[in-house]
Every structure is written in C-alpha cells, then in structure tokens.
N, CA, C and O of each residue as an XYZ file, in Angstrom:
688
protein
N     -20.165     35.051    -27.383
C     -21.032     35.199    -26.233
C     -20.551     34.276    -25.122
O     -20.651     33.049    -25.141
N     -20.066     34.945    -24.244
C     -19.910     33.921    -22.806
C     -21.612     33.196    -21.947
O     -22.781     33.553    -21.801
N     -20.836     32.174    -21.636
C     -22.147     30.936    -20.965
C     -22.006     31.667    -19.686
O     -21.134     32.535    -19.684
N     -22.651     31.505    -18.651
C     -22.674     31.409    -17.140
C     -21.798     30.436    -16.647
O     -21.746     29.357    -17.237
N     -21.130     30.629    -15.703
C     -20.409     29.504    -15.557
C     -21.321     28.621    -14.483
O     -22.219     28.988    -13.725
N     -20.860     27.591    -14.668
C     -21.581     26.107    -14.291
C     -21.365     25.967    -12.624
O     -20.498     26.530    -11.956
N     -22.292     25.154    -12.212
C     -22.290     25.764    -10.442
C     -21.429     24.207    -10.472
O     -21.502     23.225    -11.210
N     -20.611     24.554     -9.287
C     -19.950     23.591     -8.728
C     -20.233     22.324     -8.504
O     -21.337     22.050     -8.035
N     -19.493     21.517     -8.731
C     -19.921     19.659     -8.790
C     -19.891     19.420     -7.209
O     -19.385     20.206     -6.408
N     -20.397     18.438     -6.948
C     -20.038     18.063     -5.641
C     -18.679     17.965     -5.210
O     -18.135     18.380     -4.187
N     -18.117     17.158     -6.462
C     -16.210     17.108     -5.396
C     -16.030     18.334     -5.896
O     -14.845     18.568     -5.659
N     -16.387     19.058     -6.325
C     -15.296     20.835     -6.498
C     -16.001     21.232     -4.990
O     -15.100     21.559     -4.218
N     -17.173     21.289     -4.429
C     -17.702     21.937     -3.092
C     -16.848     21.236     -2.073
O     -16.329     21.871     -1.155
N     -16.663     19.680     -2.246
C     -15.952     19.347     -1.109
C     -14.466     19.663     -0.996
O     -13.890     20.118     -0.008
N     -13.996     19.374     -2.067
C     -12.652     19.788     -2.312
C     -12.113     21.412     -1.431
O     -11.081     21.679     -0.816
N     -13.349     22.229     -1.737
C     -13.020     23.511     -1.742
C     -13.263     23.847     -0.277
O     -12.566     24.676      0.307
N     -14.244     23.200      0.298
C     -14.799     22.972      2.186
C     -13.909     22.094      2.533
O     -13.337     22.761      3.395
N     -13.305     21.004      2.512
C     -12.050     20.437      3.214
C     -10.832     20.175      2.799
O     -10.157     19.280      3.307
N     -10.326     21.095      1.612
C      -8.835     20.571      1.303
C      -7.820     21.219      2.207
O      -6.811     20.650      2.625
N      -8.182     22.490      2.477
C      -7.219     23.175      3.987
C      -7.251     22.150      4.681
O      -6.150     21.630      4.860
N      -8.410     21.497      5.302
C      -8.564     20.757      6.455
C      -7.924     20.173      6.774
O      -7.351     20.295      7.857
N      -7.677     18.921      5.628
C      -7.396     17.744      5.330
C      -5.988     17.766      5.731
O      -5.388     17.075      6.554
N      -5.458     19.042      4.703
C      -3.662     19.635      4.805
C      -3.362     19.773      5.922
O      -2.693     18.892      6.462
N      -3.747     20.894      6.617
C      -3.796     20.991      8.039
C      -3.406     19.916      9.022
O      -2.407     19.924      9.741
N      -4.563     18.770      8.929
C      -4.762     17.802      9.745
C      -3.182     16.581      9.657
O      -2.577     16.061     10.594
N      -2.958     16.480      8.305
C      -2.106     15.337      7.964
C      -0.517     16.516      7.935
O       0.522     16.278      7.319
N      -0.698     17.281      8.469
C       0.799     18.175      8.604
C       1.133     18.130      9.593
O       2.341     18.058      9.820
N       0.104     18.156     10.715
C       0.401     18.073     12.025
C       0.454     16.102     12.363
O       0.929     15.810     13.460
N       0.065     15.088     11.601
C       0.632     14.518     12.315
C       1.996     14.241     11.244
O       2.659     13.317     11.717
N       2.282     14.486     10.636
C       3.391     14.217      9.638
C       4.734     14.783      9.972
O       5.807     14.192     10.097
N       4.296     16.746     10.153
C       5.604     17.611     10.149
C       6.350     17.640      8.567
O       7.463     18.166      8.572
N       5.971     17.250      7.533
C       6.232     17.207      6.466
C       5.016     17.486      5.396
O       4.088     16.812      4.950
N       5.662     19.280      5.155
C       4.472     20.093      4.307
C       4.186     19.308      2.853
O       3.129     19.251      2.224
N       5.607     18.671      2.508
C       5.392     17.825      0.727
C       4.862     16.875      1.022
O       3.717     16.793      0.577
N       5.204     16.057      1.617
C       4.540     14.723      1.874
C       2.667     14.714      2.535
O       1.892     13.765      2.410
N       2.368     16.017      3.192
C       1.389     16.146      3.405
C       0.396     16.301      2.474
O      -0.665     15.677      2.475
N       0.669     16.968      1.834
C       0.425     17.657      0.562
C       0.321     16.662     -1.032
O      -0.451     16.747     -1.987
N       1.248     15.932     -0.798
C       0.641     14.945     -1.703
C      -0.413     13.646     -1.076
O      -0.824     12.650     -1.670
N      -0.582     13.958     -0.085
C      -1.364     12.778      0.631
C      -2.828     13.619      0.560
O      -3.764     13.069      1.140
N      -3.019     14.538      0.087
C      -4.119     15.217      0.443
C      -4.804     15.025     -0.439
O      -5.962     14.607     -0.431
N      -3.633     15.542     -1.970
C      -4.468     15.220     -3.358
C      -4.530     13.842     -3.478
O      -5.463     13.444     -4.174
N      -3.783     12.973     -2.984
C      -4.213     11.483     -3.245
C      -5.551     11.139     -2.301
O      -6.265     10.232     -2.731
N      -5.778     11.503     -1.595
C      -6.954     11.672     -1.022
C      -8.023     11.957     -1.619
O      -9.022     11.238     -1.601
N      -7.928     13.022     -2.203
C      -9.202     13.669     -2.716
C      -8.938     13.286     -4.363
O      -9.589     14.005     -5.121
N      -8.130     12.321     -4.987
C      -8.010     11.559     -6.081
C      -8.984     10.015     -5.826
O      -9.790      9.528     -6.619
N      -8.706      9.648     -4.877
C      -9.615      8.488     -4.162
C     -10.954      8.608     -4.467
O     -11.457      7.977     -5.396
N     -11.785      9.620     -3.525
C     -13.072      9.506     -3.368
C     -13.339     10.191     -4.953
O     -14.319      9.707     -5.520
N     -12.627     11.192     -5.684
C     -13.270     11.067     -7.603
C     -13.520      9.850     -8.161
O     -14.533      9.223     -8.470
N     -11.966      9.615     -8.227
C     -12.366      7.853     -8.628
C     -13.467      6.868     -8.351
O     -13.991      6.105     -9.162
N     -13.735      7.011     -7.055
C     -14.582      6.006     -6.405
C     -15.682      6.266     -6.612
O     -16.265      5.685     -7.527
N     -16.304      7.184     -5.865
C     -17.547      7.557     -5.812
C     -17.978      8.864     -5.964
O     -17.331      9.885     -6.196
N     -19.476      8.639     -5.757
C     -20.101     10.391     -5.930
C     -19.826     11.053     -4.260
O     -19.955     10.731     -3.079
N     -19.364     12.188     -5.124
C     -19.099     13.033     -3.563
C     -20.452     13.344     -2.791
O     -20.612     13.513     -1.582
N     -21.273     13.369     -3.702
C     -22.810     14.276     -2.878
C     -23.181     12.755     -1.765
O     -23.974     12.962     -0.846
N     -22.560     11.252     -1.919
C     -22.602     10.488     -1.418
C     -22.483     10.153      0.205
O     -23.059      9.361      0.950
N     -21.327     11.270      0.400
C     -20.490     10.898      1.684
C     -21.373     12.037      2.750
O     -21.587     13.234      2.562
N     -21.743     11.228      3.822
C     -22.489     12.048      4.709
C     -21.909     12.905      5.540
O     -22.393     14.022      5.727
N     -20.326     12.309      6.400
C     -19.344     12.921      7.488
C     -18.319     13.095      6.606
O     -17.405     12.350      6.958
N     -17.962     13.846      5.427
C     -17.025     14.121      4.750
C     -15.740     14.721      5.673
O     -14.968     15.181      4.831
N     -15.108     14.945      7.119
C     -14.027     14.722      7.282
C     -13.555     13.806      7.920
O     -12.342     13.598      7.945
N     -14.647     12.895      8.724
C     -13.676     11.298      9.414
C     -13.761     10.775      7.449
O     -12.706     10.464      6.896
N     -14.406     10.767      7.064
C     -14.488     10.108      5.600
C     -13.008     10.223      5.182
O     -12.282      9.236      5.055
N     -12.609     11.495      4.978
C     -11.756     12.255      4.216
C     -10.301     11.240      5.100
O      -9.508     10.506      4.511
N     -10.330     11.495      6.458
C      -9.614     11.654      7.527
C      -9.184      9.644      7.391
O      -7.993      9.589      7.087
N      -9.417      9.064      7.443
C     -10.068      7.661      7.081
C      -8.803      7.201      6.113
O      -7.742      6.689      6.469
N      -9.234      7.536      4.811
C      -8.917      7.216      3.325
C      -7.402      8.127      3.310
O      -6.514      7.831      2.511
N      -7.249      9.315      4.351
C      -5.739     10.368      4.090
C      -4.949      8.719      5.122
O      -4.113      7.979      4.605
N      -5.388      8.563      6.268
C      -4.616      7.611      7.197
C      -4.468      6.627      6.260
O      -3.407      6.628      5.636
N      -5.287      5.781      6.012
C      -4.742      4.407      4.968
C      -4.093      5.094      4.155
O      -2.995      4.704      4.553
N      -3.767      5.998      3.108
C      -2.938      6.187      2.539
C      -1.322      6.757      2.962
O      -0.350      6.787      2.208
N      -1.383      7.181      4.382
C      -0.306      7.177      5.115
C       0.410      5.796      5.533
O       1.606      5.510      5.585
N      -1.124      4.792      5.907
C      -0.384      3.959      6.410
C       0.723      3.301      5.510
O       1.871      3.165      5.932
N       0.305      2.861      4.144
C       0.944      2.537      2.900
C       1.556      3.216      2.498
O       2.226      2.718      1.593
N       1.819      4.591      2.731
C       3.118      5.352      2.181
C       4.567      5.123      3.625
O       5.756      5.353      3.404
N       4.115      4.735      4.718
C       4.762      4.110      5.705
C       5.477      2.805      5.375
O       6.701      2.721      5.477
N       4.694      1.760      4.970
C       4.856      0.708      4.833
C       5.939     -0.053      3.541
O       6.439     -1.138      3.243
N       5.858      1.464      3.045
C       6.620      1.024      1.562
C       8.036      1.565      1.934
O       9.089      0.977      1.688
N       7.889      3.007      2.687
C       9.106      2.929      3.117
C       9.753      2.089      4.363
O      10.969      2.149      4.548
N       9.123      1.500      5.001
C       9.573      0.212      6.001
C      10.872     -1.079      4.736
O      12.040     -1.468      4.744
N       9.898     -1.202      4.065
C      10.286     -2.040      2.935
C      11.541     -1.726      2.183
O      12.414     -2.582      2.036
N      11.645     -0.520      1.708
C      13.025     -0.043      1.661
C      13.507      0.249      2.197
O      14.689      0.041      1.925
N      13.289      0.910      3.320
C      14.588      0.791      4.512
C      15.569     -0.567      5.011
O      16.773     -0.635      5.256
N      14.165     -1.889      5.047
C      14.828     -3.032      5.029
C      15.269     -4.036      4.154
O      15.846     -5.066      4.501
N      14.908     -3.626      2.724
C      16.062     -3.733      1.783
C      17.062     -3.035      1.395
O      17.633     -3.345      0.350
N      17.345     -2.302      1.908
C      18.142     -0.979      1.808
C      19.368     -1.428      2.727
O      20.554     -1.346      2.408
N      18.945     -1.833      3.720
C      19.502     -2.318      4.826
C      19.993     -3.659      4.775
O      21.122     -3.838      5.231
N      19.301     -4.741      4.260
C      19.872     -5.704      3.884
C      20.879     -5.504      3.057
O      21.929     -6.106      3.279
N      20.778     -4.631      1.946
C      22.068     -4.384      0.883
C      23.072     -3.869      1.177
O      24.006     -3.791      0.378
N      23.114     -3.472      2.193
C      24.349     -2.789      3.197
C      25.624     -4.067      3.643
O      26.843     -3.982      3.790
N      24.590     -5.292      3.765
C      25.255     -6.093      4.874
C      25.463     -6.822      3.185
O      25.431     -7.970      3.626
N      25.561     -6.939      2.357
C      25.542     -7.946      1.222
C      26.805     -7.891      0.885
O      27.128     -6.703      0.885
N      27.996     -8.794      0.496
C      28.976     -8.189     -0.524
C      28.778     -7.319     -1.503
O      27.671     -7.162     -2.019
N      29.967     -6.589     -1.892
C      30.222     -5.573     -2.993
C      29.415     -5.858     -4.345
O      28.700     -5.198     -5.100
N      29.765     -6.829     -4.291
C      29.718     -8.285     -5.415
C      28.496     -8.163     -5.760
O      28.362     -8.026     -6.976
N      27.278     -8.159     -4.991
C      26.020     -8.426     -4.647
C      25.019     -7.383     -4.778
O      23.813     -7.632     -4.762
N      25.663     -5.841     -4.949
C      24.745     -4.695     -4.590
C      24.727     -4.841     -5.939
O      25.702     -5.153     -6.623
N      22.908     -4.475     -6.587
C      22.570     -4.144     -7.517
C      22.615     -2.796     -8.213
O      22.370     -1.905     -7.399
N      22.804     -2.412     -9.236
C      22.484     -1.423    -10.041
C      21.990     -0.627     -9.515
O      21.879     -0.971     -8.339
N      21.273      1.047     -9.805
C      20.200      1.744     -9.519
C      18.817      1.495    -10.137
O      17.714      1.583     -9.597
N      19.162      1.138    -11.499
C      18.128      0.388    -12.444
C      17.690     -0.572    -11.687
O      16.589     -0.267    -11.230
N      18.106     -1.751    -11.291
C      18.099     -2.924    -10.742
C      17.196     -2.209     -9.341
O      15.972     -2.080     -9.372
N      17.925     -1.856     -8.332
C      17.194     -1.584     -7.281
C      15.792     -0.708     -7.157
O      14.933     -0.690     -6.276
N      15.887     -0.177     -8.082
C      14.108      0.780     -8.503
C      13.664     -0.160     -8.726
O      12.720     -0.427     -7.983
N      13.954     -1.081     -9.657
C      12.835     -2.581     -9.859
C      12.668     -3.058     -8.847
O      11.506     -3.419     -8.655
N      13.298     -3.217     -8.131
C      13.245     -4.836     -7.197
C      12.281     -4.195     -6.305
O      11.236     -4.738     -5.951
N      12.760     -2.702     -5.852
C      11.559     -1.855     -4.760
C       9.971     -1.536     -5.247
O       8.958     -1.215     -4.626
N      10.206     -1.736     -6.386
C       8.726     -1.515     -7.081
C       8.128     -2.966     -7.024
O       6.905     -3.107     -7.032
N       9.044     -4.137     -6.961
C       8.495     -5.133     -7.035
C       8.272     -5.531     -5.547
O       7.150     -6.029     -5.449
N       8.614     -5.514     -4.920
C       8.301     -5.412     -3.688
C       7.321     -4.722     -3.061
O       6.653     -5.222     -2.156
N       7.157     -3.485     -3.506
C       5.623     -3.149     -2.815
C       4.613     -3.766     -3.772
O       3.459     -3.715     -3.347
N       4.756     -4.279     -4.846
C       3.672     -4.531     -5.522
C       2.866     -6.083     -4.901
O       1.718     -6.523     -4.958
N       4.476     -6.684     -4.174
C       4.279     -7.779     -3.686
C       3.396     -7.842     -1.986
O       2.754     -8.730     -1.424
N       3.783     -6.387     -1.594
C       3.216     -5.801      0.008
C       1.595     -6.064     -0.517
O       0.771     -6.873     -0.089
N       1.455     -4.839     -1.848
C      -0.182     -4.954     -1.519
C      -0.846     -6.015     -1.634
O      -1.837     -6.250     -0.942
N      -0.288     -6.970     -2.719
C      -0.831     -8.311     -3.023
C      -1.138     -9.039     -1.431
O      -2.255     -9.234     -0.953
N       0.075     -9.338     -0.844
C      -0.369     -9.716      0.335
C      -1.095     -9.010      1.452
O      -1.494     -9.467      2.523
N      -1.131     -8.458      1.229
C      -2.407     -7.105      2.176
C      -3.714     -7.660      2.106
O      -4.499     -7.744      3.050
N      -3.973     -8.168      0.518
C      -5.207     -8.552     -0.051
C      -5.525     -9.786      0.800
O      -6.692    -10.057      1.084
N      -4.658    -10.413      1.144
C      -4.917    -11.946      2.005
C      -5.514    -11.950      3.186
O      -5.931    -10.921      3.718
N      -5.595    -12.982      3.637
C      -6.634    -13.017      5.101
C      -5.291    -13.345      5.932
O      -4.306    -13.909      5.455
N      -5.429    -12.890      7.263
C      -3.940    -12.740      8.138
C      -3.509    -13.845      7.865
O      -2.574    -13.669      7.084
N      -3.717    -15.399      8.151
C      -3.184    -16.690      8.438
C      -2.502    -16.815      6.875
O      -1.329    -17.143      6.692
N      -3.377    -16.518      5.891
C      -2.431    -16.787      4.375
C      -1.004    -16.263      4.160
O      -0.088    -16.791      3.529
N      -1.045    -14.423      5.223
C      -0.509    -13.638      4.548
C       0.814    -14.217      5.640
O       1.982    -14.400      5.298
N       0.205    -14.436      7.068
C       1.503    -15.120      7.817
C       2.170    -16.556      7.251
O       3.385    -16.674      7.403
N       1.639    -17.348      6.784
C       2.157    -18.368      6.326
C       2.708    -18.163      5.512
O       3.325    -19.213      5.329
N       3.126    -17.169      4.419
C       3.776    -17.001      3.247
C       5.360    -16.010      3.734
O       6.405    -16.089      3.087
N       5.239    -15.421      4.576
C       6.363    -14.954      5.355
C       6.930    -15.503      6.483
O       8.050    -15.176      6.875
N       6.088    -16.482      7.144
C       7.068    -17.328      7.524
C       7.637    -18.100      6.628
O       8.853    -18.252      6.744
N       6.979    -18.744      5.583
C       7.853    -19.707      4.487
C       8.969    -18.944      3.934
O      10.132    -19.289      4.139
N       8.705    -18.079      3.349
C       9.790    -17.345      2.736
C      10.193    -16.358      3.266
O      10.619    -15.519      2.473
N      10.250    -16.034      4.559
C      10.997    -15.052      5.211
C      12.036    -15.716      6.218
O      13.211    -15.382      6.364
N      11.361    -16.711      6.870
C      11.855    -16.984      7.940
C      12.346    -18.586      7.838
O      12.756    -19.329      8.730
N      12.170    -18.802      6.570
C      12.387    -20.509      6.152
C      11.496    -21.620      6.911
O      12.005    -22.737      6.817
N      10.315    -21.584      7.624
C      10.148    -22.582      8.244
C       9.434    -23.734      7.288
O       9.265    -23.477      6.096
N       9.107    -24.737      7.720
C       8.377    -25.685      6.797
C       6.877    -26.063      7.055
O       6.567    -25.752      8.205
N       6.064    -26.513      6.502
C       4.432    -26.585      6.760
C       4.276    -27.068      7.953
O       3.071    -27.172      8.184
N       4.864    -27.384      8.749
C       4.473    -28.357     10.046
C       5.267    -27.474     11.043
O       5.111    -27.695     12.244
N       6.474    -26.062     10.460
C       6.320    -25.834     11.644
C       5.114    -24.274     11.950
O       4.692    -23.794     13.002
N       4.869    -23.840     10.348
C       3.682    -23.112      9.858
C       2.663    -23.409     10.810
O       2.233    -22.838     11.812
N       2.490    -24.113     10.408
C       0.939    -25.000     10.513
C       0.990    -24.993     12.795
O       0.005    -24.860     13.521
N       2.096    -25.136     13.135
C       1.905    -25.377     14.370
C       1.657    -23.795     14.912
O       0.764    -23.399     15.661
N       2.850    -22.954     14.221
C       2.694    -21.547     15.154
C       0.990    -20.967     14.397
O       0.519    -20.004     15.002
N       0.374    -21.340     13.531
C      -0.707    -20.601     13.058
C      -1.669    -21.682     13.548
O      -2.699    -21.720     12.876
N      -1.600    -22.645     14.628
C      -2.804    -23.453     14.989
C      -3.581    -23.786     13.975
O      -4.767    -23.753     14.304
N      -3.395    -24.101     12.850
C      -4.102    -25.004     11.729
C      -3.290    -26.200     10.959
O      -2.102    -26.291     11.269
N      -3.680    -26.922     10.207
C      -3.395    -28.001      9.308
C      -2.668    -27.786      8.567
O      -2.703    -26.661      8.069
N      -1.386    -28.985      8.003
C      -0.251    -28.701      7.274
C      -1.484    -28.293      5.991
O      -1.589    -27.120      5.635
N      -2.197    -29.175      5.492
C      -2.825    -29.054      4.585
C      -3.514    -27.327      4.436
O      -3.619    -26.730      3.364
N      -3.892    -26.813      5.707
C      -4.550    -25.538      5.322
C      -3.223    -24.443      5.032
O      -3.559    -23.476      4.348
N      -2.244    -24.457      5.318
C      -0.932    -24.083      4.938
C      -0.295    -24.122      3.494
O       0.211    -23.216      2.833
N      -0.440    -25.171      3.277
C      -0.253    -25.776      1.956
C      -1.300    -25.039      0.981
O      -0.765    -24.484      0.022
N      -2.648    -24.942      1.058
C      -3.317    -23.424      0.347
C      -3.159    -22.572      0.986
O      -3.175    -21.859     -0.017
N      -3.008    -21.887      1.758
C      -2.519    -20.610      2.098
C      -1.688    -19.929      0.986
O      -1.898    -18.881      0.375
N      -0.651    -20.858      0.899
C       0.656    -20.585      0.377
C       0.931    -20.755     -1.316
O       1.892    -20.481     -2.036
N      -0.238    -21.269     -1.528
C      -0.443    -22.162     -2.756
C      -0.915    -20.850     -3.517
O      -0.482    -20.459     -4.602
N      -1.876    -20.256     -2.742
C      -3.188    -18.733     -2.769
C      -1.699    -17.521     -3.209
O      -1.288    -17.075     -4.280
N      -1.248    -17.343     -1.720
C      -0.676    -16.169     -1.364
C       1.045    -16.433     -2.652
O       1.719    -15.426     -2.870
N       1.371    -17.457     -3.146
C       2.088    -17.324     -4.181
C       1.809    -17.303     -5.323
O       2.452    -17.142     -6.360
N       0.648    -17.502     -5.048
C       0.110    -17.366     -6.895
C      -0.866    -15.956     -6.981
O      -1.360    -15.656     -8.068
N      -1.029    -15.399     -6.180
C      -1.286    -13.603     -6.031
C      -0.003    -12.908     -6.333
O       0.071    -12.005     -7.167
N       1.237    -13.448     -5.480
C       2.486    -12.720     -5.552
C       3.005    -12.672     -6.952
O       3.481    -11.630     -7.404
N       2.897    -14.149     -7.888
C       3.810    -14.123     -8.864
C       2.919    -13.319    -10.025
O       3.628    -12.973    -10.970
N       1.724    -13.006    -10.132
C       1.102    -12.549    -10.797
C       0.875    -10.285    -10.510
O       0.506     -9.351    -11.222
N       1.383    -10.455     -9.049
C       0.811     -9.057     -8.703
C       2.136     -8.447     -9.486
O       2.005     -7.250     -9.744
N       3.489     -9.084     -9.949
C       5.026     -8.153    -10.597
C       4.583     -8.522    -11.953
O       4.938     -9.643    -12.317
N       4.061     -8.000    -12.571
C       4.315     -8.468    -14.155
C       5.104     -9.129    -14.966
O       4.995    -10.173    -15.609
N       6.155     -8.106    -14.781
C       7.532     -8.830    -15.330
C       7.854    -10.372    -15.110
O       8.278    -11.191    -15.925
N       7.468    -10.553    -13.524
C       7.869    -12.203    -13.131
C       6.915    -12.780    -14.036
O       7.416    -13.325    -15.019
N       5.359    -12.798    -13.925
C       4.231    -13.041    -14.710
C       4.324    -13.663    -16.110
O       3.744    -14.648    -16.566
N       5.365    -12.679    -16.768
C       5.172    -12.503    -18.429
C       6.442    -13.252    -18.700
O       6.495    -13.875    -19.761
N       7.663    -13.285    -17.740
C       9.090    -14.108    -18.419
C       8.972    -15.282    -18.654
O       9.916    -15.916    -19.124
C-alpha cells in the first residue's frame, strides 16, 4: 500500500521558490555557470545546517547575503593562491614544492585566512604585519595607535588561533 506523500518541509518550499533565483542572480555577477552553481548549493547547504527555514522572513536578501559571503571567501582563497602561486614562481628550482606538498600548504593557508577572519581587525593586522611584513612591536604598536603591550596579545591571541586552526602543525 502506498502512503501519501508528505507535504513539503520548509527548506524543500524555499529551495524550490528561490534556487533559480539565487542561480540566476550569482551568474550574472560571476559569468561562471559551475562556480555559480556550486555557490548556490552551498548556500542553500548553509541555512539547512543552521537554521529552520520557516524562520527567515526576506528569504532572498537572506539567501543573497550568505551566496555573497560565500563568494567573498571563495575569492579570497583564490587571492591566496594566486599569491603563493606567485611567490613560487620567483623561488629557486630548488625551492618549489611537490604537488602533494603544495595542496597542503594551500589548505593550510586558508585554514590559516579563516582563523584570522575570526579576529578583531587590530589582532588580525598585527599578526601580518609581524609575519608578513617583519616589523617589530613598537613599530606594530605605532602604525595600529596602541601599546607594545596590546600587540604583544594581539599576537600572542592571533598565533595561538593560527597554530591550532592547521592540525597537522597542532598535533606534530
């Protein structure tokens, strides 16, 4: 004996009322149907996870919202390999890693982006000027208008998020 079938959940109604939309919307600013397209279902993977759909009142700035931050970070990661990518260009022969090697290091690297994302701006600048740009707490501390000492946790914070956000570094 067949059941009736079961009326639609909330994310199957929304899914089914804005997943064109969504596609639509992030194609035109993209120009890239795959990449759109996986930004859509990661989208609408988000708000399952998160919350109840019957929740969201303006379900397409909602939608529209959560597709952009996930652009912005699919941007940002490729920024990151482009400029390690780019750095490895200029490296000796000697120096270019593996393919093995370089999938790690890029995975470890965005893992290290979001960690610092998590920070409050002044932490997340003080930790890239230290280790990006070599400067030292006093000259930190001068371009971020605060105390060697508030530098000194900043950095204290934002490296002990970093060494913990790669596992591998974590666990050796």
């Amino acid at each position: 004996m067949l059941s009736a079938p079961s009326p639609p959940s909330d994310f199957q109604a929304l899914y089914a009322e804005h997943h064109g939309w969504l596609l639509r919307w992030l194609k035109r600013r993209l120009h890239d149907a795959g990449l759109a397209g996986d930004l859509a279902q990661d989208t609408f993977i988000k708000v399952l996870v998160a919350r109840s759909s019957a929740a969201i009142i303006q379900p397409r700035p909602f939608l529209a919202t959560i597709a952009s931050r996930l652009l912005a970070n699919h941007c940002r990661r490729e920024e990151l390999e482009r400029a390690y990518l780019d750095a490895l260009l200029h490296a000796p022969q000697a120096c270019v890693p593996s393919p093995e090697t370089l999938s790690i290091v890029l995975e470890a690297l965005q893992l290290v982006d979001r960690a610092l994302n998590r920070l409050p701006g002044k932490a997340k600048a003080a930790f890239l000027l230290a280790h990006l740009d070599g400067m030292s707490y006093a000259e930190i501390a001068a371009e971020l208008d605060t105390t060697t000492h508030s530098v000194k946790k900043y950095l204290s914070k934002a490296n002990l998020l970093c060494f913990f956000a790669v596992p591998d570094f974590a666990t050796a």
